[in-house]
C-alpha positions as CSV (number, residue, x, y, z in Angstrom):
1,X,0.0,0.0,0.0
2,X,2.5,2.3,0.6
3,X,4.2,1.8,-2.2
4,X,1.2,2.3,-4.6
5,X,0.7,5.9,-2.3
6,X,4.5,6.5,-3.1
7,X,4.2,5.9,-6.7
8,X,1.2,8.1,-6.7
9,X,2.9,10.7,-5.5
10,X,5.9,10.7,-7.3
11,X,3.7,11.0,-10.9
12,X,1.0,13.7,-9.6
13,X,2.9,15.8,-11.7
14,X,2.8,13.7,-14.9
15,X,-1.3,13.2,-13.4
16,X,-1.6,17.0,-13.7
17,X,0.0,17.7,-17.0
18,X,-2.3,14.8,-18.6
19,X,-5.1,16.6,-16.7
20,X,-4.3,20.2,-18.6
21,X,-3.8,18.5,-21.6
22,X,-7.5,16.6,-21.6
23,X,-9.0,19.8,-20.4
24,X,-7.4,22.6,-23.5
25,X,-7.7,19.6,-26.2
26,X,-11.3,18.6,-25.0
27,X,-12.3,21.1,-23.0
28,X,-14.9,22.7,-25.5
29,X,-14.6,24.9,-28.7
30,X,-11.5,25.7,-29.9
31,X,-10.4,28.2,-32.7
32,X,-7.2,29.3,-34.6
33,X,-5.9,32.3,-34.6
34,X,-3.3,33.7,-37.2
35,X,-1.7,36.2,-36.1
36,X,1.3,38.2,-38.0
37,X,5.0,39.3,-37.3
38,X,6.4,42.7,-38.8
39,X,7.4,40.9,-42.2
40,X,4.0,39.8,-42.7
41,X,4.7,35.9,-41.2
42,X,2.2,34.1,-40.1
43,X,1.7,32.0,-36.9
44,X,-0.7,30.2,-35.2
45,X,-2.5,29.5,-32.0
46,X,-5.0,27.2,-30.6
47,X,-7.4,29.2,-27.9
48,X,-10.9,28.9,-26.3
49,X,-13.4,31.5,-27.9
50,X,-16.9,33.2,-26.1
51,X,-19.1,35.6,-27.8
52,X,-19.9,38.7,-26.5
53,X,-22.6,41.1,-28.3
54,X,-21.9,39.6,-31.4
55,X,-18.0,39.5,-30.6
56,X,-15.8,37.0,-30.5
57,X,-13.1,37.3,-27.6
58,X,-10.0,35.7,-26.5
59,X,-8.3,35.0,-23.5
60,X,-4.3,34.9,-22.9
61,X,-3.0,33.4,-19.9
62,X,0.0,36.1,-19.8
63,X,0.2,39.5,-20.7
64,X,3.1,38.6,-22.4
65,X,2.6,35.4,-24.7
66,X,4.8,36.0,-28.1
67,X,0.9,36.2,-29.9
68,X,-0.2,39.1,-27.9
69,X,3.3,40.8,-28.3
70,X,2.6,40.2,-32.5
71,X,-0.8,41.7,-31.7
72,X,0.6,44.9,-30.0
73,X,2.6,45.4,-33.3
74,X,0.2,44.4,-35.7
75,X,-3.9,44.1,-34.7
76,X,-4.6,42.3,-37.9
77,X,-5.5,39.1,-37.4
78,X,-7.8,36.2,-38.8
79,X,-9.3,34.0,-36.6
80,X,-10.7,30.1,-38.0
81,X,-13.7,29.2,-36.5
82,X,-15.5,26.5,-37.9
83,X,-13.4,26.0,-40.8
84,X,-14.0,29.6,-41.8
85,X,-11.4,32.3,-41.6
86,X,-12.6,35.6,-40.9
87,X,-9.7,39.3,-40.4
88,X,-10.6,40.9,-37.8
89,X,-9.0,43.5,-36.0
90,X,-7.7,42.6,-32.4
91,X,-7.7,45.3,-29.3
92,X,-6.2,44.0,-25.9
93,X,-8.6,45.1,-23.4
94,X,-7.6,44.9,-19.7
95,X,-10.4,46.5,-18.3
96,X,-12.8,43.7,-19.3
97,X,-10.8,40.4,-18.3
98,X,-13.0,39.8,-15.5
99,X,-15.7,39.9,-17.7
100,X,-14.1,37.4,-20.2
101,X,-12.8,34.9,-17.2
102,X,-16.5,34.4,-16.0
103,X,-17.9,34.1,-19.3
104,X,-14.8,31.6,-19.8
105,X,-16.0,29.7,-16.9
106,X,-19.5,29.5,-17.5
107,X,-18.8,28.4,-21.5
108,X,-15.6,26.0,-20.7
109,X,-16.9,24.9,-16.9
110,X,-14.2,22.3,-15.3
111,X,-11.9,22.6,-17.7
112,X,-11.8,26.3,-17.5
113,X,-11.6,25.9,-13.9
114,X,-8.1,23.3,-14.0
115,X,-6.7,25.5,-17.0
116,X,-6.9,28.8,-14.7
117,X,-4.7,27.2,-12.0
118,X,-1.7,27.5,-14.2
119,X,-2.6,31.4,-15.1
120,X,-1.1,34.1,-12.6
121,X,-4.2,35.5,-12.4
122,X,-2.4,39.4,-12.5
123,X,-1.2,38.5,-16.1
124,X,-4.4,37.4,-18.1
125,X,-5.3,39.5,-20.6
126,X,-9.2,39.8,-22.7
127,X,-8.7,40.4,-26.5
128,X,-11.8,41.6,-28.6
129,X,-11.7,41.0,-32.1
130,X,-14.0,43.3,-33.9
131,X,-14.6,43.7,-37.9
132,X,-13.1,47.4,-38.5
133,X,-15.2,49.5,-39.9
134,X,-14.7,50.6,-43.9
135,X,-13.0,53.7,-44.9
């Protein structure tokens, strides 16, 4: 018995890190977003998406992930959502991460719930992507 509690111990970690995993892969919907460096490159990410008026938002677990620094320099973006790409425009919005964790939590539920407990909660970070308007 004490052995088995030993073992169990010893791989919590590798327990947890399977946990995150099942909980961003499966957790709910995911969506792409392509995001662009100053030479035009593009780059991708995998994130968890809620609607808001119309809107969809984003959520990054640090204010200073290498796709919100690209979004600082450049706000053009296309996001693929059901295996349609739409450009948007992207605008980091502090003031509203609050807003975006609970309706995070109420879409994405559990999983939301195990991702946040690797997110300094000081550091997240609410994007709006919004379709800018025509000249």
């Amino acid at each position: 018995m004490m052995k088995w509690i030993l073992g169990l111990l010893i791989t919590s970690p590798l327990w947890f890190g399977a946990a995150l995993y099942v909980a961003s892969e499966h957790g709910g919907e995911k969506v792409v977003l392509e995001t662009l460096d100053e030479r035009g490159n593009s780059f991708f990410t995998t994130l968890w998406v809620v609607d808001i008026h119309g809107e969809p938002w984003l959520r990054a677990g640090k204010d200073d992930s290498t796709w919100i620094q690209r979004i600082e320099a450049t706000s053009d973006v296309f996001l693929v959502r059901d295996g349609e790409r739409t450009a948007y425009r992207a605008e980091i919005v502090p003031y509203e991460t609050e807003r975006i964790n609970e309706t995070m939590r109420e879409k994405y539920g559990y999983a939301d719930q195990l991702i946040s407990l690797i997110h300094d909660p000081e550091g997240v970070v609410a994007i709006r992507l919004y379709v800018p308007e025509p000249l």
